[in-house]
C-alpha positions as a Markdown table, in Angstrom:
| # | Residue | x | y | z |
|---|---|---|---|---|
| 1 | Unk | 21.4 | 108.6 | 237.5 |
| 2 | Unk | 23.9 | 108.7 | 234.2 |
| 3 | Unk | 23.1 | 109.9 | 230.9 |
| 4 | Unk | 24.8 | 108.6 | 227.8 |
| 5 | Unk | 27.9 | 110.2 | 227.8 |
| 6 | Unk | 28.9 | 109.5 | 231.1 |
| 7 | Unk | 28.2 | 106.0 | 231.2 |
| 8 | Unk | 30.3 | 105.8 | 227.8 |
| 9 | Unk | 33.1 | 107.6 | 229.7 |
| 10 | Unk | 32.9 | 105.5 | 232.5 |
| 11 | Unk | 33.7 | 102.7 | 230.5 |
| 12 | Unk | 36.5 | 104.4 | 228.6 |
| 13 | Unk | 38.3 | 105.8 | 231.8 |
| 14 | Unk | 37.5 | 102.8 | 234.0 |
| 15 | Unk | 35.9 | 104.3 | 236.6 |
| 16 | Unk | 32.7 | 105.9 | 237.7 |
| 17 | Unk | 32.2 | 109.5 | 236.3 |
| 18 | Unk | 29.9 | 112.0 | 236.6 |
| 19 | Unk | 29.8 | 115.7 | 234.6 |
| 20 | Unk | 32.7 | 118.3 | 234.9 |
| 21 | Unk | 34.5 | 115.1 | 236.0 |
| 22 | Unk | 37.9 | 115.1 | 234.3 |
| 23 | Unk | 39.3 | 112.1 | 233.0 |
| 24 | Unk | 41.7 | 110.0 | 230.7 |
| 25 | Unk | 39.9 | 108.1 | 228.5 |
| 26 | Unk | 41.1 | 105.2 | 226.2 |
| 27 | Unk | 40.0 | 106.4 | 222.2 |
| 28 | Unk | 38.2 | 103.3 | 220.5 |
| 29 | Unk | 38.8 | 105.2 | 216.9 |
| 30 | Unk | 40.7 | 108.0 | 216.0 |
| 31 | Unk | 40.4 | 109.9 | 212.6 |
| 32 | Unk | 42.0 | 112.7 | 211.1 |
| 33 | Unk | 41.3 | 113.8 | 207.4 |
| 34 | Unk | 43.7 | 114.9 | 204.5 |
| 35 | Unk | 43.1 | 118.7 | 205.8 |
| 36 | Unk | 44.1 | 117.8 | 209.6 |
| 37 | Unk | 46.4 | 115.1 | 209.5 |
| 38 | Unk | 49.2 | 117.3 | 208.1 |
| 39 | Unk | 49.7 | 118.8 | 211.6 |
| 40 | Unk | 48.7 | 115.8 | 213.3 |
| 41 | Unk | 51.5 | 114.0 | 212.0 |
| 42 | Unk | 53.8 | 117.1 | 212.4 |
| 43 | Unk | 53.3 | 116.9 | 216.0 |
| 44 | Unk | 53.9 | 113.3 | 215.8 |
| 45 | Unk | 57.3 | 113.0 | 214.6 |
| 46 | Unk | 58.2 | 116.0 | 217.2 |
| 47 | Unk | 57.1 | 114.3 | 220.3 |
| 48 | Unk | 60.1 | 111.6 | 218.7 |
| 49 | Unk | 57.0 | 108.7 | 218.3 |
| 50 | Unk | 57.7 | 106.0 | 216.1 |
| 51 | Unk | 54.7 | 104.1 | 216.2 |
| 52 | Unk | 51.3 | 104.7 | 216.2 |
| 53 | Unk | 49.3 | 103.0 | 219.6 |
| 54 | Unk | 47.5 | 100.6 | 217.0 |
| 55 | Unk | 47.4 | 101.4 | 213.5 |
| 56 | Unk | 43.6 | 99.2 | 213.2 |
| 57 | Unk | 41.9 | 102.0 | 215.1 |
| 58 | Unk | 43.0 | 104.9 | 212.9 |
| 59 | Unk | 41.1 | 106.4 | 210.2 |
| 60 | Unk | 42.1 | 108.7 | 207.8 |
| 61 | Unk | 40.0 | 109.6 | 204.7 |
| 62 | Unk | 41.0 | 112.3 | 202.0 |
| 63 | Unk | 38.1 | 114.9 | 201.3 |
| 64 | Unk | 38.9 | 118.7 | 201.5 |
| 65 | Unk | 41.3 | 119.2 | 199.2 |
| 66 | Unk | 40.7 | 116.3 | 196.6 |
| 67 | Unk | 41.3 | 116.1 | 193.7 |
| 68 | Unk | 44.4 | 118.0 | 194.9 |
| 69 | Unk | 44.0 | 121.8 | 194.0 |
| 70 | Unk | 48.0 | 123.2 | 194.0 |
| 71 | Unk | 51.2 | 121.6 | 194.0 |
| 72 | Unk | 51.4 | 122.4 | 198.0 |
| 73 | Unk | 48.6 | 120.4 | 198.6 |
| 74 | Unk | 49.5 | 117.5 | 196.1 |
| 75 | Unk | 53.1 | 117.4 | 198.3 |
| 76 | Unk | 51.3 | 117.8 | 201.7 |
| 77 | Unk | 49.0 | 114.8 | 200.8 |
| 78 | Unk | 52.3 | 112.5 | 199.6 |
| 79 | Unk | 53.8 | 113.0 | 202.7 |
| 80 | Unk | 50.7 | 111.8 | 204.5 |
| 81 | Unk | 50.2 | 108.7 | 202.3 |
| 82 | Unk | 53.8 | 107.7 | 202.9 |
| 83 | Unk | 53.3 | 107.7 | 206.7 |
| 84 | Unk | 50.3 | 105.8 | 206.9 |
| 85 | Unk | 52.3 | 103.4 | 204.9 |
| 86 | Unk | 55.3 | 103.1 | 206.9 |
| 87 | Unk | 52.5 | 103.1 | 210.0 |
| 88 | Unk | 50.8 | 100.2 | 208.7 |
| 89 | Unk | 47.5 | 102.1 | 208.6 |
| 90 | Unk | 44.9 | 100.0 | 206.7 |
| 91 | Unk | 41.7 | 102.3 | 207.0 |
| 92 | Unk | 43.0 | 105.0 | 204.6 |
| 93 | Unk | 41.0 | 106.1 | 201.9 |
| 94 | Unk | 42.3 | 108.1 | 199.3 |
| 95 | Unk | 40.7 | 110.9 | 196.7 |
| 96 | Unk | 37.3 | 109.7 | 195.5 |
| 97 | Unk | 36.2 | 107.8 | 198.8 |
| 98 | Unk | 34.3 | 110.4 | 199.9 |
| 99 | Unk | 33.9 | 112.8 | 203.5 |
| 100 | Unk | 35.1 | 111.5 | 206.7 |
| 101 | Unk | 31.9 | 111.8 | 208.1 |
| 102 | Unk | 30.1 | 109.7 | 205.8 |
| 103 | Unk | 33.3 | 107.1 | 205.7 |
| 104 | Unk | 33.5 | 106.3 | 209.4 |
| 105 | Unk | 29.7 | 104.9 | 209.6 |
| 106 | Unk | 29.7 | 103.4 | 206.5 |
| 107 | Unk | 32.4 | 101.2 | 207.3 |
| 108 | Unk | 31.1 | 100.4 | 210.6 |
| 109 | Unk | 33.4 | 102.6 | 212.9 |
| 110 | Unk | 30.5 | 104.4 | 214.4 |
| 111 | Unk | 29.4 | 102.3 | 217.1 |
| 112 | Unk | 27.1 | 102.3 | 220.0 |
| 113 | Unk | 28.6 | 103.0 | 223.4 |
| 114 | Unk | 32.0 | 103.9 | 221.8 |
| 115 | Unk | 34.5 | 106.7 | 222.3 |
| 116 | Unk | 35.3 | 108.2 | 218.8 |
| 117 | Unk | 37.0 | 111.3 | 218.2 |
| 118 | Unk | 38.2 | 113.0 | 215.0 |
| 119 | Unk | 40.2 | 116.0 | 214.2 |
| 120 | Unk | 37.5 | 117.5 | 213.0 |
| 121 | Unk | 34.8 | 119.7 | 214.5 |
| 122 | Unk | 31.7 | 117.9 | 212.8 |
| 123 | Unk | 32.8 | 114.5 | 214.0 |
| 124 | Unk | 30.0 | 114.9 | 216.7 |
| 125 | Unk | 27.9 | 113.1 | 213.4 |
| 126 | Unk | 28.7 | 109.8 | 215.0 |
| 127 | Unk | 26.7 | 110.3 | 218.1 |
| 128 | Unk | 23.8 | 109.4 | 215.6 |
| 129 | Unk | 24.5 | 106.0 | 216.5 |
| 130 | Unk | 24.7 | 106.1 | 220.0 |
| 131 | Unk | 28.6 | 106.9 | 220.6 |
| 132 | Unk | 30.1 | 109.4 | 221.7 |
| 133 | Unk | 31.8 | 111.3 | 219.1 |
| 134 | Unk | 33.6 | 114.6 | 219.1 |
| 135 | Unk | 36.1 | 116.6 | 217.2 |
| 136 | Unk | 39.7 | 117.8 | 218.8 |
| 137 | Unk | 42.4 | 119.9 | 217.2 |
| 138 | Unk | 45.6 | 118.4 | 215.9 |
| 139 | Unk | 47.6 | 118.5 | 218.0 |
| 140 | Unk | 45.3 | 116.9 | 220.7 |
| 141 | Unk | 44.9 | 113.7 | 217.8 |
| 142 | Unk | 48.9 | 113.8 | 217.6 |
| 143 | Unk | 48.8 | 112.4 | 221.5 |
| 144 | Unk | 45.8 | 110.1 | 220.5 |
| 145 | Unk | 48.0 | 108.8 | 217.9 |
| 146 | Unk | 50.6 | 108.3 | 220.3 |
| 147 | Unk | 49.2 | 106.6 | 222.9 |
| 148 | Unk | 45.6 | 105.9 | 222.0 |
| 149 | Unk | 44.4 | 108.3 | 224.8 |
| 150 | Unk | 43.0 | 111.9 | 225.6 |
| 151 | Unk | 42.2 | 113.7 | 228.7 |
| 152 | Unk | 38.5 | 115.3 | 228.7 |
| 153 | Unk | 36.1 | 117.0 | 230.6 |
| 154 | Unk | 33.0 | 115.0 | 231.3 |
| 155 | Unk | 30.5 | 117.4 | 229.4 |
| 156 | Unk | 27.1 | 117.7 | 231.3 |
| 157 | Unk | 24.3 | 116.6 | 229.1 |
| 158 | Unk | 21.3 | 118.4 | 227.6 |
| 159 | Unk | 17.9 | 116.8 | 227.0 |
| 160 | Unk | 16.2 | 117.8 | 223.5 |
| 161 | Unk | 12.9 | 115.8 | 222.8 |
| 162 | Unk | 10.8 | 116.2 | 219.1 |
| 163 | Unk | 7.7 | 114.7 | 218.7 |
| 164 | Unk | 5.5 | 114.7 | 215.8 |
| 165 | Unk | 5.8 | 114.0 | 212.1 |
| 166 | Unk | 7.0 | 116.3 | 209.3 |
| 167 | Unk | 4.6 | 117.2 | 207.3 |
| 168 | Unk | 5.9 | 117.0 | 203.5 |
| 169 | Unk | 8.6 | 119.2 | 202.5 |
| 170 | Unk | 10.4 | 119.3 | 206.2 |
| 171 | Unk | 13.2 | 117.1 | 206.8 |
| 172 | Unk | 15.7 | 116.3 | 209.9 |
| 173 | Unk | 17.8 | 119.6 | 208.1 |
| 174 | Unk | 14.8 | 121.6 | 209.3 |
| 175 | Unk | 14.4 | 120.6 | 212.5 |
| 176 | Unk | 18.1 | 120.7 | 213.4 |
| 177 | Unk | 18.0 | 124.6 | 212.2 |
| 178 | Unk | 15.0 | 125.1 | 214.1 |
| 179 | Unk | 17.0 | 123.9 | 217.1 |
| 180 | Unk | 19.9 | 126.1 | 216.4 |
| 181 | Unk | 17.7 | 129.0 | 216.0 |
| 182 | Unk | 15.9 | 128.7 | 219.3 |
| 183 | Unk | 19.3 | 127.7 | 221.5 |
| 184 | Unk | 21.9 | 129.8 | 220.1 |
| 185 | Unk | 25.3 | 129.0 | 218.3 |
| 186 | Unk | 26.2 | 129.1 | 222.0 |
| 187 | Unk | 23.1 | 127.5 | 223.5 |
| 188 | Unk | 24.9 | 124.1 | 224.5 |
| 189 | Unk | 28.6 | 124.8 | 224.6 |
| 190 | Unk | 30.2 | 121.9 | 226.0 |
| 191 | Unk | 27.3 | 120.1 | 226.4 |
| 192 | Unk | 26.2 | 116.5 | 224.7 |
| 193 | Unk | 22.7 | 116.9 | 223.7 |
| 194 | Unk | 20.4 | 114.3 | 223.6 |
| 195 | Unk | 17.7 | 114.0 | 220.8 |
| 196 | Unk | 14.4 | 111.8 | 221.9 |
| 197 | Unk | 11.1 | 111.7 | 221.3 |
| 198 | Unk | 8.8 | 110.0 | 218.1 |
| 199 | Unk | 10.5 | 112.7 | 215.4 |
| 200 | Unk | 13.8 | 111.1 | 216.2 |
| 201 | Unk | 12.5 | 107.3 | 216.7 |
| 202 | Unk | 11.0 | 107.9 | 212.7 |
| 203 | Unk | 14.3 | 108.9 | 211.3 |
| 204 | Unk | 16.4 | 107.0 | 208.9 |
| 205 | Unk | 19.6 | 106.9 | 209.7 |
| 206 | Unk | 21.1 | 109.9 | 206.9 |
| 207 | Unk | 18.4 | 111.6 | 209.3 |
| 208 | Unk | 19.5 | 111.4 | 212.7 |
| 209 | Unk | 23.3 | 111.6 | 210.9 |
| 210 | Unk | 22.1 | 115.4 | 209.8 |
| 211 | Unk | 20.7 | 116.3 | 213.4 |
| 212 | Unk | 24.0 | 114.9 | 215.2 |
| 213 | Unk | 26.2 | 116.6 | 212.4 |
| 214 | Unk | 24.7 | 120.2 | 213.5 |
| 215 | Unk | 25.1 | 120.0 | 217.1 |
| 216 | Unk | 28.5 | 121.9 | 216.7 |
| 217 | Unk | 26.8 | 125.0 | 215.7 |
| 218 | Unk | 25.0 | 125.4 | 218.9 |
| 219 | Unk | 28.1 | 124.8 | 220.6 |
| 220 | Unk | 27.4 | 121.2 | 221.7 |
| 221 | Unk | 30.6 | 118.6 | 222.6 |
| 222 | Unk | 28.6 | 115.7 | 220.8 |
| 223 | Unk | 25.0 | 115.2 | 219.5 |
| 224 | Unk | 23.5 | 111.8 | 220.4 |
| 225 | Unk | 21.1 | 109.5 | 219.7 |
| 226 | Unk | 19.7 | 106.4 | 222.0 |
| 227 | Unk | 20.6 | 103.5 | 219.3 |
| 228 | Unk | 17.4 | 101.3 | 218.5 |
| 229 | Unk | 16.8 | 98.8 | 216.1 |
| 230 | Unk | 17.1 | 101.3 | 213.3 |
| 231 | Unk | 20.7 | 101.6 | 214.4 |
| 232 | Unk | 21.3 | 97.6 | 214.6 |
| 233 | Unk | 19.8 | 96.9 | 211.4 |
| 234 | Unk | 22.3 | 99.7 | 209.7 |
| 235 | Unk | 25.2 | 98.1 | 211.3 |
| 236 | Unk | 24.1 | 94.5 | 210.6 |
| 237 | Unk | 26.9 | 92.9 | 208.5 |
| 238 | Unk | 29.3 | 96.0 | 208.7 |
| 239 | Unk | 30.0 | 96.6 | 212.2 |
| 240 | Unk | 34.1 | 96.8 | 212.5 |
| 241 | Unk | 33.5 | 94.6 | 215.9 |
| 242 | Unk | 31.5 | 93.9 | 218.7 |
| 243 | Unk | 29.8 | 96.7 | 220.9 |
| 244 | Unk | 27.5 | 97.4 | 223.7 |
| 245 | Unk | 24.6 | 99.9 | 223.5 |
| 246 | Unk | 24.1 | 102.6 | 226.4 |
| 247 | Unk | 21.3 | 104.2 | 227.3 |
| 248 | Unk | 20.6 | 107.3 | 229.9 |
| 249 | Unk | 18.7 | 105.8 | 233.1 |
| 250 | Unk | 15.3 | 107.1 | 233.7 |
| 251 | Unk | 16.6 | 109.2 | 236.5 |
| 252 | Unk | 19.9 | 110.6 | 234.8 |
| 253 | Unk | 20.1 | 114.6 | 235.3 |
| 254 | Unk | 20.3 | 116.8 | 232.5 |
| 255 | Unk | 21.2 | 120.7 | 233.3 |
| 256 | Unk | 18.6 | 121.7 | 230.7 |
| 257 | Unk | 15.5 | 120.0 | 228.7 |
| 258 | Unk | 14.0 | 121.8 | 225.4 |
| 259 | Unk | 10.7 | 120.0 | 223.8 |
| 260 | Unk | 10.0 | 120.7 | 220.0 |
| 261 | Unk | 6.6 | 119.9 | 218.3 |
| 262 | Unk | 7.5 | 119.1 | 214.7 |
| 263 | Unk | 4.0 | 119.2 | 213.2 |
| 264 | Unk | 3.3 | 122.6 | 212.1 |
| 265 | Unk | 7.6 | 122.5 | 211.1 |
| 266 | Unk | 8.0 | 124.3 | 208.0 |
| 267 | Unk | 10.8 | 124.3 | 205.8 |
| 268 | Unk | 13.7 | 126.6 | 207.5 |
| 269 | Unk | 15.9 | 129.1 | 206.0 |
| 270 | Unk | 19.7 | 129.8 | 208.1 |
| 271 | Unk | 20.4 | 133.5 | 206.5 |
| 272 | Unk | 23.8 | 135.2 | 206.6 |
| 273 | Unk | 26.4 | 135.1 | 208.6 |
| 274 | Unk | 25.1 | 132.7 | 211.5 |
| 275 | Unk | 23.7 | 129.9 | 211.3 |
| 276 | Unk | 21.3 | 130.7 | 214.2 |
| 277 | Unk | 20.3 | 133.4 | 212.1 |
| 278 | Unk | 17.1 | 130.7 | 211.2 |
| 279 | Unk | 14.0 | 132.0 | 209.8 |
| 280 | Unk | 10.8 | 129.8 | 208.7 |
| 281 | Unk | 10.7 | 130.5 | 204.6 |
| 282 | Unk | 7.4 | 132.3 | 204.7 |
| 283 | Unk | 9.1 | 134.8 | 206.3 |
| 284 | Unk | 11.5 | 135.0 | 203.9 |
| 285 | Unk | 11.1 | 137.7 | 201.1 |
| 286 | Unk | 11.6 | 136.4 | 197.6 |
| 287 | Unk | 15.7 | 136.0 | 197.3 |
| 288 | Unk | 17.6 | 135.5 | 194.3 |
| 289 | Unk | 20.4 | 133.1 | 193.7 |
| 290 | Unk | 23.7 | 132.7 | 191.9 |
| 291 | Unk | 24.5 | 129.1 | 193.0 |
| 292 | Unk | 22.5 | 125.9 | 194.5 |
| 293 | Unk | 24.8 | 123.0 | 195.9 |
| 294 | Unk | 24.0 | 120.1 | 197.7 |
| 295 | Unk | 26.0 | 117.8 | 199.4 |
| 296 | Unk | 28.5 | 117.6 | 202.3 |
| 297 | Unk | 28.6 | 115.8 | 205.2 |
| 298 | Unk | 25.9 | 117.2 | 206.7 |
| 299 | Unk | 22.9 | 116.2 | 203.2 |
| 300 | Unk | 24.8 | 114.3 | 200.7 |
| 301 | Unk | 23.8 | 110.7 | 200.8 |
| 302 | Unk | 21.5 | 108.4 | 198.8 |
| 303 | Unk | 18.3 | 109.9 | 200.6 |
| 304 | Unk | 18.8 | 113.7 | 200.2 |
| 305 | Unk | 20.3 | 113.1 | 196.3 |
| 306 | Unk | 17.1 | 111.0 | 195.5 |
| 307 | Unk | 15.0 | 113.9 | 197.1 |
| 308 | Unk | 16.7 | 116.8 | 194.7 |
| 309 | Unk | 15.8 | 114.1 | 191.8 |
| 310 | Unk | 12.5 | 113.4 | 192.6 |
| 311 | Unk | 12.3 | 118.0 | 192.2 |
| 312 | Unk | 14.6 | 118.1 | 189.5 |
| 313 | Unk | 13.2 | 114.9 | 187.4 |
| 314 | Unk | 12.0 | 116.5 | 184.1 |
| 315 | Unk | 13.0 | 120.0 | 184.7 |
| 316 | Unk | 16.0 | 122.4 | 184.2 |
| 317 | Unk | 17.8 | 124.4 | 186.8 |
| 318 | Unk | 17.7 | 127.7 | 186.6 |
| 319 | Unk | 20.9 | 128.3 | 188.2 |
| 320 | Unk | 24.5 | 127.3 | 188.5 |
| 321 | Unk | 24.0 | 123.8 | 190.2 |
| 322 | Unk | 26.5 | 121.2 | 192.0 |
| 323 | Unk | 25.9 | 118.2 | 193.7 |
| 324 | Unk | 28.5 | 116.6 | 195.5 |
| 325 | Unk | 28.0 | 112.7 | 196.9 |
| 326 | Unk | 29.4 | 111.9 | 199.9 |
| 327 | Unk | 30.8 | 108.9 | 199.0 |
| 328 | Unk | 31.7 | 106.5 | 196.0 |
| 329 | Unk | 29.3 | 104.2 | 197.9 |
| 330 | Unk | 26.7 | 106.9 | 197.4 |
| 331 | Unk | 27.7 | 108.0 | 193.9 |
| 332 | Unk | 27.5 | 104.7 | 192.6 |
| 333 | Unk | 23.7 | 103.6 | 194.2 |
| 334 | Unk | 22.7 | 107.3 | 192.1 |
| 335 | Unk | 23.9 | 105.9 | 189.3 |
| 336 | Unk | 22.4 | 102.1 | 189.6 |
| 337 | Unk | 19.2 | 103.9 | 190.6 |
| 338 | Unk | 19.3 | 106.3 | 188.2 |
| 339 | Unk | 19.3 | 109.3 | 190.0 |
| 340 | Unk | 22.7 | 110.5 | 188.9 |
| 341 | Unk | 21.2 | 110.9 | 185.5 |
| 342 | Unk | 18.0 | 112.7 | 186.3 |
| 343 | Unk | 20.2 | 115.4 | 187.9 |
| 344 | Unk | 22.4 | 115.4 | 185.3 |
| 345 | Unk | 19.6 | 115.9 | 182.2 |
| 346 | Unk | 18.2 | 118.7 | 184.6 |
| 347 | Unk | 22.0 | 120.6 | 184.5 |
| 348 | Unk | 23.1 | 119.7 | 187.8 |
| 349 | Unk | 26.7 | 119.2 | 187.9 |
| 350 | Unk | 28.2 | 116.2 | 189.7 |
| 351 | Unk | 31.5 | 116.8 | 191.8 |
| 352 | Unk | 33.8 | 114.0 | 192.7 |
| 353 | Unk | 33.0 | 112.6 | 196.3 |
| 354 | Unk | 34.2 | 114.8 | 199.3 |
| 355 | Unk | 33.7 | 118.1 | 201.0 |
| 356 | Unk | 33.1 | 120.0 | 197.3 |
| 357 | Unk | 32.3 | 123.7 | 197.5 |
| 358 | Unk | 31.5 | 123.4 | 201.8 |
| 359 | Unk | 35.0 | 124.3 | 202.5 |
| 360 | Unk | 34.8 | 127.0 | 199.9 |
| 361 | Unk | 38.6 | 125.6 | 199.2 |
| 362 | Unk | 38.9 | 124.7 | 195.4 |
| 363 | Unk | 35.5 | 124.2 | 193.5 |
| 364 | Unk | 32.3 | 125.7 | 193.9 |
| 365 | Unk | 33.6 | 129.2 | 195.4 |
| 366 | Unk | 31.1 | 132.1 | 194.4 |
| 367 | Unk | 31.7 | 135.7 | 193.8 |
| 368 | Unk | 31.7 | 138.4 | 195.9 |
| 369 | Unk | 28.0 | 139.4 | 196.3 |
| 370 | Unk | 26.9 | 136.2 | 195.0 |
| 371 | Unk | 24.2 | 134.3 | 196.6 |
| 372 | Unk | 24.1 | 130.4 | 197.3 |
| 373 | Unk | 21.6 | 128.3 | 198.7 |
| 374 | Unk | 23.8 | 125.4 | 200.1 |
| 375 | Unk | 22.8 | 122.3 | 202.7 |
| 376 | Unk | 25.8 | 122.5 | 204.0 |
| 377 | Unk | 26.0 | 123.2 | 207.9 |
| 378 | Unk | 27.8 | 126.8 | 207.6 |
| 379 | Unk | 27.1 | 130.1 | 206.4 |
| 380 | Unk | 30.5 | 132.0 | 207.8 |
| 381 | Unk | 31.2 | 134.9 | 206.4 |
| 382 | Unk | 34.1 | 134.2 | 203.5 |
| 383 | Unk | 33.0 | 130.6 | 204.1 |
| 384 | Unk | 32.4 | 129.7 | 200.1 |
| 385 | Unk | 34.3 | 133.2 | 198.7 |
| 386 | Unk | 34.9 | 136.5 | 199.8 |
| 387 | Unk | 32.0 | 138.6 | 199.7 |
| 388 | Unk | 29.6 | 136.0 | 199.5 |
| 389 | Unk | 26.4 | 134.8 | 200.9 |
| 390 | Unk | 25.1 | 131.8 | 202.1 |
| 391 | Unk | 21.8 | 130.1 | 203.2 |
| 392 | Unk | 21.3 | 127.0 | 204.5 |
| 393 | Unk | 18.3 | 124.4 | 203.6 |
| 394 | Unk | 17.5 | 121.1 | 203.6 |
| 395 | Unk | 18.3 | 119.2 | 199.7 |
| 396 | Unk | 14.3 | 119.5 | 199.3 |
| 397 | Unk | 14.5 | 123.3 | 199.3 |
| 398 | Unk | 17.8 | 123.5 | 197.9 |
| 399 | Unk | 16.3 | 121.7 | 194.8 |
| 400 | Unk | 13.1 | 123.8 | 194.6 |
| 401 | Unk | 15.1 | 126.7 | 194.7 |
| 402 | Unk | 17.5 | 125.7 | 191.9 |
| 403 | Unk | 14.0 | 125.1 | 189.8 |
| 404 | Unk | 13.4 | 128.8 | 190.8 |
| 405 | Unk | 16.6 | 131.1 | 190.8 |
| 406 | Unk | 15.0 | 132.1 | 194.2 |
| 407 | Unk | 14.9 | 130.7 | 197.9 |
| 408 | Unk | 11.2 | 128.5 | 197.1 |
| 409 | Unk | 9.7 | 126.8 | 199.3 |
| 410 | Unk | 9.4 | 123.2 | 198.0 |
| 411 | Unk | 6.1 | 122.4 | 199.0 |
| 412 | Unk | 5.4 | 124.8 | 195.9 |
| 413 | Unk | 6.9 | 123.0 | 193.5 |
């Protein structure tokens, strides 16, 4: 009677667990980025550590602030390369590499059945391969660091079941906004959700990536997928080791179940300030925009940069545009596939890979009043500048809308 995340818990505390459980639970990887690990390390050194529990199992990727945007931030990120020298950390990856969250799977941290916990809030985009992965502050990844451990409270699990096929024009983006919208930013706080049905069993893995990457913003601890062979063929060859699926038993208890029919989906619009604030686009009156960008971790690999292309081929945006890959990995494949060029010729500009405009830190910000279409997976107020407003989309509709100057609905185009 065990869903995923308590069976994956039981294994990583040794015992037998159930929800609301607490426990202390051995970390299989740990990652903090060039934006956390400043205070992660800071707490560190004051707790008088000199080593790191095993430097193998850490991961830390550069991607807020990179290239470095001030002289702080240059000296912050020195002090961090020198420590994960002296640690002996090999998994670093420095400006260029690309967003945590895109870094981890690719080089075959995110595993099925494992514990994996970043200080990060969107780290819960691991769970797309069937582990259990959540975000903590620094502080808490200071005493991960330390001794490769954390205490936690075993969430209790909600069921969430898609089934259909998207028509054209609707992506996993959509869907996970149509989930957001119907639970709540609060709907699942603390809770691991779930995701079954034929939707889910159709998606590619950038897919099920974008739904696990969202949970956060309805509150969720982790977002989860049951890994199938979709997930073993991804992994095949770049798995960092062994692993050992987990799957919820046919009688595991789940303290709510939501059902979703994806076939009359339309493309979905996340207005300002909240990202439950989710509307289908036909209900949205004709909006004009100052900026498109697409990227982040949430739509910037291969998939959702060859969807803007196959939009953009020919044509000229009609706004400011930026797309940021979300890795070198990714960048490069644009380029061999000649994707990178067809945005290019159609005025896109292409930022180096990382977090780009999401974090509203050092490229990309808009002006007050200023309107931006963005797939990234938060619209906060002040998120990309002061005064500005953002709406969230899938690439597809991001894309159409650059065409435009407007929100469009790309099944126009």
């Amino acid at each position: 009677m065990r869903t995923i995340s308590e069976k994956i818990f039981s294994r990583a505390s040794g015992k037998n667990v159930k929800a609301n459980d607490f426990v202390i639970a051995d970390v299989d990887f740990a990652m903090a980025h060039d934006g956390t690990s400043v205070l992660a390390v800071k707490a560190f050194k004051e707790m008088e550590e000199k080593k790191v529990w095993n430097p193998e199992r850490i991961v830390i990727p550069f991607d807020h602030l990179t290239p470095a945007n001030t002289d702080t931030t240059a000296a912050l990120q020195h002090d961090i390369r020198n420590w994960i020298k002296d640690q002996g950390i090999k998994n670093f990856y420095d400006v260029g590499e690309g967003i945590c969250h895109q870094l981890v799977p690719e080089n075959g941290f995110a595993l099925p059945g494992k514990l994996i916990v970043g200080a990060d809030s969107h780290s819960c985009t691991y769970g797309a391969f069937g582990a259990f992965g959540t975000g903590v502050g620094a502080t808490d990844m200071a005493e991960i660091f330390a001794a490769g451990k954390l205490w936690f409270k075993v969430p209790e699990s909600i069921k969430i079941t898609a089934e259909g096929k998207f028509n054209k024009g609707v992506y996993a983006k959509d869907l996970i906004l149509n989930i957001i919208g119907t639970l709540g930013v609060a709907g699942a706080t603390y809770k691991a959700a779930e995701f079954y049905g034929s939707t889910i069993e159709g998606m590619s893995i950038p897919g099920r990536m974008t739904l696990s990457n969202m949970a956060i913003e309805m509150g969720a601890k982790a977002g989860i997928v049951p890994p199938d062979s979709t997930t073993f063929d991804f992994l095949d060859n770049i798995a960092a080791e062994d692993y050992e699926p987990v799957y919820a038993d046919e009688d595991a208890v789940y303290s709510e179940e939501y059902n979703f029919d994806t076939t009359q989906l339309q493309p979905q619009i996340a207005c300002p300030h909240q990202v439950d604030n989710v509307h289908d686009i036909s209900d949205i009156k004709t909006t004009k925009l100052d900026q498109a960008f697409i990227g982040t971790c949430t739509n910037g690999r291969l998939e959702d940069l060859e969807v803007a292309a196959s939009i953009l081929k020919g044509e000229k945006v009609a706004v400011r545009t930026i797309v940021v890959p979300s890795s070198r990995n990714t960048l490069i494949e644009a380029v061999r596939k000649g994707i990178a060029e067809t945005l290019l010729e159609a005025g896109v500009t292409i930022g180096p890979p990382g977090c780009g405009p999401c974090l509203g830190g050092h490229m990309g910000v808009i002006g007050r009043g200023e309107k931006c279409i963005s797939t990234a997976n938060r619209n906060f107020k002040g998120r990309m500048g002061v005064g500005g407003y953002i709406y969230l989309a899938s690439p597809a509709t991001a894309a159409a809308s650059a065409l435009t100057g407007e929100i469009t609905d790309p099944r126009d185009i």
